[in-house]
VEXDREN-2710 file (C-alpha; in Angstrom, 1 decimal):
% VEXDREN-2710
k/r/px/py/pz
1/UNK/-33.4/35.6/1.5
2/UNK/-34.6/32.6/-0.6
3/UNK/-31.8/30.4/-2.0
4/UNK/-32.6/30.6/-5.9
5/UNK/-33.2/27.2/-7.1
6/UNK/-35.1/28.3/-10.9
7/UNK/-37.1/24.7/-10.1
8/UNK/-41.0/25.7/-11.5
9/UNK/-39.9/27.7/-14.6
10/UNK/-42.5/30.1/-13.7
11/UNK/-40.6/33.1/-14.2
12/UNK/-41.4/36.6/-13.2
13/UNK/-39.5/40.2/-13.0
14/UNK/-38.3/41.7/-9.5
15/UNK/-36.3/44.0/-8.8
16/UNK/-32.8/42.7/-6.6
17/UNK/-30.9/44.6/-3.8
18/UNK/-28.9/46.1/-6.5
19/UNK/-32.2/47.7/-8.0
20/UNK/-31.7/45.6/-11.2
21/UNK/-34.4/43.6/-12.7
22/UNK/-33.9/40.1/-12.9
23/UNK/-35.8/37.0/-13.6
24/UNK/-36.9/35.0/-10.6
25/UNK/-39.0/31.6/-10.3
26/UNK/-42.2/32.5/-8.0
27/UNK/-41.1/29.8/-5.2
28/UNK/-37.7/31.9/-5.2
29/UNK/-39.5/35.6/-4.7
30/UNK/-40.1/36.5/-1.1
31/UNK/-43.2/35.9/0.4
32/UNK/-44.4/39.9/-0.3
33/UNK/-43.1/39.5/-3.6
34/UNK/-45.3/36.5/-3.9
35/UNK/-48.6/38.0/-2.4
36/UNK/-48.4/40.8/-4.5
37/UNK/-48.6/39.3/-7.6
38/UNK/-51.4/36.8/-6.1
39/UNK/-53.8/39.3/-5.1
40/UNK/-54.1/40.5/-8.4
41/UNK/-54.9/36.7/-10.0
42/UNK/-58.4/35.5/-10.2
43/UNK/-59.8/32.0/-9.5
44/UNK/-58.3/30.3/-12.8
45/UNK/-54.9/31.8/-12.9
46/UNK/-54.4/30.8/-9.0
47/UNK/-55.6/27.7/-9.9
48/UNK/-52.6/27.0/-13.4
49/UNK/-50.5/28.7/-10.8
50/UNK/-51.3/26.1/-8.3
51/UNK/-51.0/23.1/-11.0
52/UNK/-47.7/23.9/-12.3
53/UNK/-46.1/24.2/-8.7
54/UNK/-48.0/20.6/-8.1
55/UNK/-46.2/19.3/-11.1
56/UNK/-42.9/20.9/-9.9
57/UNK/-43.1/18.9/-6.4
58/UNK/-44.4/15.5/-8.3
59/UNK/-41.5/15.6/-10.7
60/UNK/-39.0/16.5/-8.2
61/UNK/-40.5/13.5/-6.0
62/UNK/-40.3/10.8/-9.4
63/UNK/-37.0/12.2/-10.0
64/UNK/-35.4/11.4/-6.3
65/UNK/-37.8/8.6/-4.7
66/UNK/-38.9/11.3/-1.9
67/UNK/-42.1/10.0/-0.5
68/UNK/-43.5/12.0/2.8
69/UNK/-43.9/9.5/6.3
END
C-alpha cells in the first residue's frame, strides 16, 4: 500500500479496503488502479497526464533544492 501524499492534485475515485469511495491522487492509486485508468486514455490525455506529473516533480525539486547525481 502507497503512503497517500495528495502531491499532483490529480484526483480520481477508488474504491478503499472498506469498499468506500474516496478521492485519491493518481501517484497514490496502486499500480492496477493506475493502468486501468491509462489504458482507456489516448495519445493527448497521456500526454496532460504526463505534463502535470512533470510539473509535480519540478515543483517539488524548486521547492527543496533536490537535484539527481
Amino acid at each position: 500500500m502507497k503512503t497517500k501524499r495528495n502531491l499532483s492534485g490529480i484526483y480520481f475515485r477508488s474504491k478503499n479496503k472498506d469498499g468506500k469511495w474516496d478521492n485519491v491522487c493518481f501517484e497514490d492509486l496502486s499500480d492496477e488502479e493506475q493502468d486501468r485508468i491509462m489504458i482507456n486514455y489516448n495519445k493527448d490525455t497521456l500526454m496532460r497526464l504526463a505534463g502535470q506529473l512533470a510539473n509535480t516533480i519540478n515543483r517539488l525539486a524548486e521547492q527543496f533544492d533536490i537535484m539527481a547525481d
